[in-house]
N, C-alpha and C positions, 0 to 999 in steps of 0.2 A: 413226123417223129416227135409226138411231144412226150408229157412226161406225167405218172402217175404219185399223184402227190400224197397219195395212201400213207405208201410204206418207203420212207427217202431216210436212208441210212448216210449221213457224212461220213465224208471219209477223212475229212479235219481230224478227227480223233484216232482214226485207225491209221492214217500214214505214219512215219517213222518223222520224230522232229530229230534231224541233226546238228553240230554242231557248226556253224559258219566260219568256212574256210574262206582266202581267196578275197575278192571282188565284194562279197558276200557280211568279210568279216570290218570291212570299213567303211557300212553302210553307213555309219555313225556321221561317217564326215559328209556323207550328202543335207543333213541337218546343221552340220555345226559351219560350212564354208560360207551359206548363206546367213546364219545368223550373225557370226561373225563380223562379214558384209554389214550386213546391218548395223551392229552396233557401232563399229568403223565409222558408219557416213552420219548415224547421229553425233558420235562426240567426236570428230575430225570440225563439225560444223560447216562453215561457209569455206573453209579452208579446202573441201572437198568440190566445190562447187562445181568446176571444171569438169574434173572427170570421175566426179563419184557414181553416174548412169554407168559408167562404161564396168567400175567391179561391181555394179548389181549383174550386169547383164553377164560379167565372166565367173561369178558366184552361179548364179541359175545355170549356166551351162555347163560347169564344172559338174555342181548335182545331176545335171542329167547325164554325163559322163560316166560317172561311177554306178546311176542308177542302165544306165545302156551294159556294161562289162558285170555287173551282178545277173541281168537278163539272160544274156548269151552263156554264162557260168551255169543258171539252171536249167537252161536248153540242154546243155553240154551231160547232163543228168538224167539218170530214170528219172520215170515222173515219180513213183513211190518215194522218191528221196527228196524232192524239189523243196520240203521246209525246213528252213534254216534258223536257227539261234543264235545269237551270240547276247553275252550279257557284258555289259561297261562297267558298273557296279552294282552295288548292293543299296536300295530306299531303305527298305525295312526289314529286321532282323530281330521279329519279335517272339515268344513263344506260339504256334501253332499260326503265323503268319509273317510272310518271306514274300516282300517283294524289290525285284528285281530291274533296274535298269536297262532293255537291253532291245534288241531289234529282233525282228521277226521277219524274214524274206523269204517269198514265197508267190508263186504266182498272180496272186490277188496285188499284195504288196507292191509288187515290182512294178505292175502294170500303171496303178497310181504313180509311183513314180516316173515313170516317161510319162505320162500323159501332164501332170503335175511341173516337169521341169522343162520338156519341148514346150508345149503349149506357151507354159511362163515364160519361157528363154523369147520367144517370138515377141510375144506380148511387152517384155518389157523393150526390145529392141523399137518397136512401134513407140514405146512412150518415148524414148529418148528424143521424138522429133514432132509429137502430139503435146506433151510439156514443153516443149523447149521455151518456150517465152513465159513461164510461170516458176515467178524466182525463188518458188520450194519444192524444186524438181529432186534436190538430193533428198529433203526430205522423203519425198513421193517414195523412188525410188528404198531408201530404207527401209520403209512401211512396206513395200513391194517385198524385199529379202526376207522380211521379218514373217510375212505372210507364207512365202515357201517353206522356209525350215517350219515353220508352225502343222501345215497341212502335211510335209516330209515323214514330221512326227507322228502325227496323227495315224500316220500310214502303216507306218514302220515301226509302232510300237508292239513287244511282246505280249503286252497284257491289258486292261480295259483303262484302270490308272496313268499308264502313259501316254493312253490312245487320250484320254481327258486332258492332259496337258496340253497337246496338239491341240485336241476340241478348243478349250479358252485361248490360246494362243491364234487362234485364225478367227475367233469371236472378237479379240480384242484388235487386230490387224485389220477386220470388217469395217468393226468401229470408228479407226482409225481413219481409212480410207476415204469411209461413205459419207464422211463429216469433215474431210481433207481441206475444204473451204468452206471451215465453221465462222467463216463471217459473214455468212450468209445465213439469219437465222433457220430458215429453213431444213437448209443443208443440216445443221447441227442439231436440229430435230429430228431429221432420219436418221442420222447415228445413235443419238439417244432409243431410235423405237427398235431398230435392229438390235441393240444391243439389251435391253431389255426383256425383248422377248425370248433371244436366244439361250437368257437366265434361268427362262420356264423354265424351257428346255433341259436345259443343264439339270437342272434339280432332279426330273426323272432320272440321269446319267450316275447322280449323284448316289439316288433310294437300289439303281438295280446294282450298283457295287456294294452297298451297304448289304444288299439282299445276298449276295455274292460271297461275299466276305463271313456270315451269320451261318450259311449252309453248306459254302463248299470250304470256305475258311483259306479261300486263293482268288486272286482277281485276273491271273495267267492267262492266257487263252487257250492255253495247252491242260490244265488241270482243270479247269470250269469245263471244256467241250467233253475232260476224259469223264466228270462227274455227273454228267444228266443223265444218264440210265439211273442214276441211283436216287434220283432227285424224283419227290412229289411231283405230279403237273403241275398243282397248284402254284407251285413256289417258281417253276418255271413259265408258267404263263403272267405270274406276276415281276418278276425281270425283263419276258420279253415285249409287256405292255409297256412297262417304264423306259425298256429303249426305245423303244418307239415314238414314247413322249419327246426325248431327249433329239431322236432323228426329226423328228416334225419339226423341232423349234431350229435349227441348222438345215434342213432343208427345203424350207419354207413350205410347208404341208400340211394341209387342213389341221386343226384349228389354228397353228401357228404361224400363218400365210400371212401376215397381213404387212411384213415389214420389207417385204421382196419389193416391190414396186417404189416404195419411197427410198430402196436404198439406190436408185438409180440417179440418187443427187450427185455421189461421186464421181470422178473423173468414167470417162469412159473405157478406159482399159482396165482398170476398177472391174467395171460389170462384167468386161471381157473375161477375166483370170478368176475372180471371186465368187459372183453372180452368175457366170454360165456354166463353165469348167470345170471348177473346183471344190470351193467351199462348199456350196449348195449340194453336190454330189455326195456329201461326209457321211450325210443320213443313209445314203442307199450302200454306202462302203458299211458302216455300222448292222445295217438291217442282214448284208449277206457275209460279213463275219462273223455274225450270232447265228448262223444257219444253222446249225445244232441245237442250238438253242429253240426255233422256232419248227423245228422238226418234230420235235418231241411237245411241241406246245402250239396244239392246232386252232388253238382258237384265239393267238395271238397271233399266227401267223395270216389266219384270218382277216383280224382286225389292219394288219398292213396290207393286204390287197386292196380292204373297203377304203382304208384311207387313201390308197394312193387313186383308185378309181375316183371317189369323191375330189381330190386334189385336181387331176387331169379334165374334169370337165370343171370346174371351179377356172383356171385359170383359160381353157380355150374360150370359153363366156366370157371372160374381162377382157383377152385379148382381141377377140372378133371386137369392142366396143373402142376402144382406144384410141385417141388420134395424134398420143406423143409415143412416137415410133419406139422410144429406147423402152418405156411400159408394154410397150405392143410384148417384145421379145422378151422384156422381165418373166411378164403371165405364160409366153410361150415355154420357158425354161420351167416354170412351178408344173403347167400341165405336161411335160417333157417326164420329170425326174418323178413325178405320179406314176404314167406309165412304168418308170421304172421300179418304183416301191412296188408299185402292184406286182409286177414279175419275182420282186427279192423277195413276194409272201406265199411262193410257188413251189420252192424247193429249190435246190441247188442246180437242175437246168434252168428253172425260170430265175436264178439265182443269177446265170451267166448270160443270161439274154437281158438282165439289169444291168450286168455291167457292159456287156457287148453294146446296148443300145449309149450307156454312160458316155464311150472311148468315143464313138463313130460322134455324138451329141456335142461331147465337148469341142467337137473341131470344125462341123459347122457354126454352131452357134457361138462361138468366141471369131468365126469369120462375120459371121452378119452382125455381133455386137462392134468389132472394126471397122466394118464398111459403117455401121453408123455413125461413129467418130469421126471417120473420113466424110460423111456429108455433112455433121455440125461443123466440122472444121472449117468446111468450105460455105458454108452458112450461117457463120458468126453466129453457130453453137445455137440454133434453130433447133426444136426435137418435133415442133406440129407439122404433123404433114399435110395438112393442108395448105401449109404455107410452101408447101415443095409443087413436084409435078413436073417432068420432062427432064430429071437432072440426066438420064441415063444418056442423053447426047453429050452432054458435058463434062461426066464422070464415066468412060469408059471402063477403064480398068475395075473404080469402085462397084461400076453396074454389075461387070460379066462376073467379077470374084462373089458380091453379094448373092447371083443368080445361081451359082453351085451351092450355096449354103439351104439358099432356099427351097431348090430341087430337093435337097439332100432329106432337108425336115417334113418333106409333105411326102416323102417317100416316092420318089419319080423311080422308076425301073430300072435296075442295077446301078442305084448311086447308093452312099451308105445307109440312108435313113431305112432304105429300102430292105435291105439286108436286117438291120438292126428290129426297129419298128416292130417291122411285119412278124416276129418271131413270138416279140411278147402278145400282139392281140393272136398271133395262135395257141399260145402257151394259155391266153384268157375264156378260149373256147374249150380250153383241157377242162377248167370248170374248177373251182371252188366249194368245196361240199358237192351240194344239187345245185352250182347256180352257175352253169357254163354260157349262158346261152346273154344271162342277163350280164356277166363279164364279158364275154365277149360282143355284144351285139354296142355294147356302149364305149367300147376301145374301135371298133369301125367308125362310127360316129363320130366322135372323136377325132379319130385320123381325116374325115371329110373335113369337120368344120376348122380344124386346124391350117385341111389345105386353105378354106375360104381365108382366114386371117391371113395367113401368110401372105398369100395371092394381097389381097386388099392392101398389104404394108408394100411389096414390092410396085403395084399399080400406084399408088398415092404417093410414093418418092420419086420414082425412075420413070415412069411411063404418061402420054397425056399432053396437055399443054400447059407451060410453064404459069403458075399461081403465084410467084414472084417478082417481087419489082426488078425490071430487065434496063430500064433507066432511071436518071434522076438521081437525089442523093441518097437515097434508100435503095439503092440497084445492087444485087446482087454477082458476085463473079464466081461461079464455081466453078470448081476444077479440081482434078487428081490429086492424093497429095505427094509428098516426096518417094523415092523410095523407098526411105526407112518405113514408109508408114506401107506402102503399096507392097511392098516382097512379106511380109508377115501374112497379108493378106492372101497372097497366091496360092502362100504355102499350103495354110488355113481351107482355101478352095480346094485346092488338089486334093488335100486328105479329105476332105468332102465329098471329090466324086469315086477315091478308088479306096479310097479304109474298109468302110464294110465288103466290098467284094475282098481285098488281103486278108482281112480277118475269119472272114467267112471261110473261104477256100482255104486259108494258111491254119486250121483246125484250132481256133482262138478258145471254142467252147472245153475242147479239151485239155487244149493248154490249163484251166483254171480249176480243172478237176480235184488235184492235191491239195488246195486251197478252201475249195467250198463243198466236196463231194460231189457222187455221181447218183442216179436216182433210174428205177426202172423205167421203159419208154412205155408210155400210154397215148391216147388217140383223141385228137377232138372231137366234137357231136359232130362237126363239119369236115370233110376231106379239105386237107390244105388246099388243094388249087380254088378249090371253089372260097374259101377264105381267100386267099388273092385277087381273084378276079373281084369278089366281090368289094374287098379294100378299094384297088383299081376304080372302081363304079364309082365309089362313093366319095374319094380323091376329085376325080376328073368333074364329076359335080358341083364340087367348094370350089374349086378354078372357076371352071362356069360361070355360077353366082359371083362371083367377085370379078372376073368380064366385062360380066354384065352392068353391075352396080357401078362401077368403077374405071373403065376404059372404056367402054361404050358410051356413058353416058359421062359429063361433065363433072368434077369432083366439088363441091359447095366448098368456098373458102370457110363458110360456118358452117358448122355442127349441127344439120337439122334436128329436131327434139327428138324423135324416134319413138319407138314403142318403150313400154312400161320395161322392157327386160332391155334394152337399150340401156335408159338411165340406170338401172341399178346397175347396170355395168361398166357402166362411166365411172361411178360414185365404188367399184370394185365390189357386187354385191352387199355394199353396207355394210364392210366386216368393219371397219372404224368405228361404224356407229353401233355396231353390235357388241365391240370389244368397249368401247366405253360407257354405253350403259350396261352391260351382263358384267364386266369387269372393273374395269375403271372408277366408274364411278361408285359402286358399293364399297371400292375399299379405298377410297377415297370419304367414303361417308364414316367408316369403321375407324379409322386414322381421324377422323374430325372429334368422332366420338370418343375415341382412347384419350386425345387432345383433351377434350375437356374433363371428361372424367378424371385423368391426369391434376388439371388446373383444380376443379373445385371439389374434388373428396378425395384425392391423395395431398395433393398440396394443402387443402384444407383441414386436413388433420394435423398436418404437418403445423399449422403455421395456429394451432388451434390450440395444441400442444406447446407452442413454441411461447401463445400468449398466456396460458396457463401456467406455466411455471413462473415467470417474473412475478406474477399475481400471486401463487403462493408464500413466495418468499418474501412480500411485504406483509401478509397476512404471520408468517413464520416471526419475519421480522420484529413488529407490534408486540408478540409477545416476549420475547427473546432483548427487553431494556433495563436489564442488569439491578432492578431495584427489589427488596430482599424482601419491601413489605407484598410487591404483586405477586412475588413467587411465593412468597405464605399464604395469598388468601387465594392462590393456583392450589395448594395443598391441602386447603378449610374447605376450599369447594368438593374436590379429591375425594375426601375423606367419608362427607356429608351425601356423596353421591354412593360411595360406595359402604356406609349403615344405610342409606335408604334401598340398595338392593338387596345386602342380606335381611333385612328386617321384612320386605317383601317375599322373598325365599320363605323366609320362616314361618310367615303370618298365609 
């Protein structure tokens, strides 16, 4: 039952927007308890030191509290009524433009928030005993609250302008994070490049409210979705290419991919909450709240299919090359939330199969970015796996939690990947214009070589014979780590192996109807089962080869040189070195040269100017010495110039 992406009416604009009663009307405070939190633990300072982890963690679970009793409130609801308003105040109150403060809850919404504050409530629970020996854990922690209400916002805004606020606020908490130990110069490089890029970004976010504001003369999401029938394509295809720019640079998305991998300097629960879960997901929240938008404007909704297809094989190629496991999972997340761009450029069921695969996504892969922590931690914060191998007799609990996540992603049969996955490469055989065959035939593919990575990251950590020193004073001791760190992790597992079936079965797709619309069903070139089996085929293969490569045969503690598409995936397909000479470096040449244009013909006039006047005034001067007889024969000269021009005239 897929879906015909012809004719996709949202129903964004045709539901009734009510006004928020209830649960509903004090979403407000799910943003404000953690930022609060946060500013709390920065200006309390070291005063806080003690137990400022413990109100990030009662801030974050507070917000998923209130975000849990708004859920059940719109359960409790026709679905026709499920969108809700309320406004805090009034931004701007200007002639023919009025905007508003205020939250927007609604299916979509909602859903971000539990995923957003469960997930985070866990997450920070894990740092509290992952930091514990690093004596700017309050700090961490603030950055951590600061990060939620940021993304809260993001979620929860009524209109594109508040949604921006959130956007730079979880840009700027990214920042924060991924550069957490800027004394490392390193580290404090990866903050600067994430943070950079995600500027691109912004600027498109920036031109499609301007474009916004120009033609519908409202940036609401309620008045912009009621205004595209009346709207040019043009002008609409030009908004929703600029979000797109603005989703690429936040969700690390071709061409704006290149800062994902190096931000895995941060801490690791960092990558967990920021980098798997959340932030990264902002873009595919953005692409299926414009769904109206991209409904009526087919050739940008196009251009996010091609992107996120390009994206998904982009990162499963760097991830297969990889041998620092936390980049293995980085690349996996970029080719993850690909798939899912690609489904948000489908219509509002492949709209919902982007976020369906989002919810199932965010809780394996924030389990296997954990279990990573849990073996740096036991590895004095090792990430090369080939300096691993046989940990899964020593890490029990880390192995069997990491082994649901894994299953979960390679799509193993009724675990969530399974469920999720498998919807969008059917939704990709629905076909794109004429091009079903070539979307869907490269999302199976795909799904194989992804199982292969995955398969290779778990074989090169957990399975095998141990690649570490087992005595001596370089000997290793691993082992499980505390509770705190291990029950995040279970949890994390368990939603990995039964989410997608709850969702699945618990009518998830239509839960989010009111929110993104419904769309006629249409049919792939392929009968679903035989899509399946064939997935299945081609799954079980990538296991195989990585078997084979991998546990059959002995793991090289070096990195043999490999083929030609090896190295370049090492080296991340050369996007550094493509972004520094196509980018980088020209405007770096541009900037040399404004510099000196600057120095020697602005400054040059300036200063050219500056020695011509003194020189006049002594030339001024010279004549200007008070004696009666030079200003007479200034007057005899005068005189004698001026009969010799009329006398000229005349003659």
């Amino acid at each position: 039952m897929m879906i015909d992406i012809v004719n996709l009416l949202p129903l964004a604009e045709a539901a009734g927007v009510g006004e928020a009663t209830g649960a509903a009307s004090i979403m407000w405070l799910a943003v404000a308890l953690p930022l609060l939190s946060s500013g709390l633990l920065l200006v309390l300072g070291k005063a806080a030191d003690a137990w400022g982890h413990w109100l990030g963690i009662a801030a974050s679970a507070a917000s998923f509290i209130i975000g849990l009793a708004a859920t059940i409130q719109l359960l409790g609801m026709a679905p026709d009524h499920r969108v809700l308003e309320s406004t805090v105040y009034t931004l701007v109150a200007a002639p023919g433009l009025t905007i508003d403060v205020g939250t927007r809850v609604d299916p979509l919404s909602v859903t971000f928030v539990l995923l957003v504050t469960f997930v985070g409530t866990l997450i920070h629970i894990y740092s509290v005993a992952y930091m514990a020996h690093d004596d700017s854990r309050r700090r961490f922690f603030a950055y951590l609250n600061f990060f939620v209400a940021s993304m809260l916002l993001l979620v929860l805004g009524n209109s594109y302008l508040i949604l921006f606020f959130g956007w730079e606020g979880v840009g700027l908490a990214s920042y924060l994070l991924i550069s957490f130990w800027n004394f490392n110069p390193e580290f404090a490089k990866a903050g600067k490049k994430a943070f950079v890029m995600n500027r691109v970004g912004d600027l498109g976010m920036l031109i499609a409210m301007m474009a916004m504001v120009a033609f519908v003369g409202s940036v609401n999401f309620t008045d912009v979705f009621a205004a595209v029938p009346d709207q040019q394509q043009w002008v609409l295809t030009f908004m929703g290419l600029f979000l797109l720019l603005a989703a690429c640079g936040k969700s690390a998305q071709f061409p704006l991919q290149a800062w994902l991998g190096d931000a895995m300097a941060g801490p690791t629960p960092v990558s967990a909450l920021i980098h798997a879960a959340t932030m990264v997901t902002a873009g595919v929240y953005l692409m299926v709240r414009s769904g109206a938008i991209y409904a009526a404007a087919p050739a940008a909704a196009l251009a996010v299919t091609i992107i996120g297809l390009i994206t998904l094989v982009f990162g499963a190629i760097v991830g297969a090359a990889k041998d620092d496991m936390k980049k293995v999972l980085a690349a996996s997340t970029m080719s993850q939330i690909g798939y899912m761009m690609l489904a948000a450029g489908l219509g509002p069921v492949g709209a919902a199969f982007a976020i369906f695969h989002l919810v199932t996504h965010g809780f394996f892969k924030a389990n296997m970015f954990l279990g990573a922590g849990a073996v740096m931690h036991a590895m004095d914060d090792e990430v090369d796996m080939r300096g691993f191998g046989g940990l899964g007799k020593h890490m029990k609990i880390t192995f069997y939690t990491f082994l649901c996540g894994y299953l979960a992603i390679i799509g193993f049969p009724f675990l969530s990947g399974f469920y999720s996955k498998d919807k969008i490469i059917e939704a990709a055989f629905t076909g794109v214009g004429a091009q079903p065959w070539i979307f869907g035939i490269v999302t199976v593919l795909v799904a194989g070589l992804t199982a292969f990575y995955m398969s290779r990251l778990v074989a090169m950590i957990f399975l095998g014979d141990p690649r570490w020193e087992t005595s001596g004073p370089q000997a290793k001791h691993p082992h499980d780590p505390s509770p705190l760190m291990w029950v995040p992790m279970a949890v994390l597992a368990l939603g990995s192996l039964v989410l997608g079936a709850i969702l699945n079965y618990g009518g998830f797709l239509g839960w989010l109807e009111p929110a993104i619309g419904v769309a006629e069903e249409g049919e792939p070139v392929l009968p679903v089962p035989v899509i399946s089996i064939l997935t299945l085929i081609v799954i079980a293969i990538g296991v195989f080869v990585a078997w084979k490569m991998y546990v059959a045969k002995p793991v090289p503690k070096a990195a043999p040189v490999g083929s030609w598409i090896t190295r370049a995936a090492r080296q991340d397909l050369y996007q550094d070195l493509v972004n520094d000479y196509g980018v980088v470096q020209p405007v770096m040449t541009l900037a040399r040269g404004t510099a000196a244009t600057d120095q020697h013909v602005v400054d040059g006039v300036g200063e050219g100017i500056g020695a011509l006047l003194p020189w006049l005034g002594k030339v001024v001067g010279t004549l200007q010495n008070g004696q009666v007889r030079s200003y007479m024969s200034y007057m005899v000269v005068g005189v004698l110039i001026a009969l010799i021009a009329v006398a000229t005239s005349v003659l």
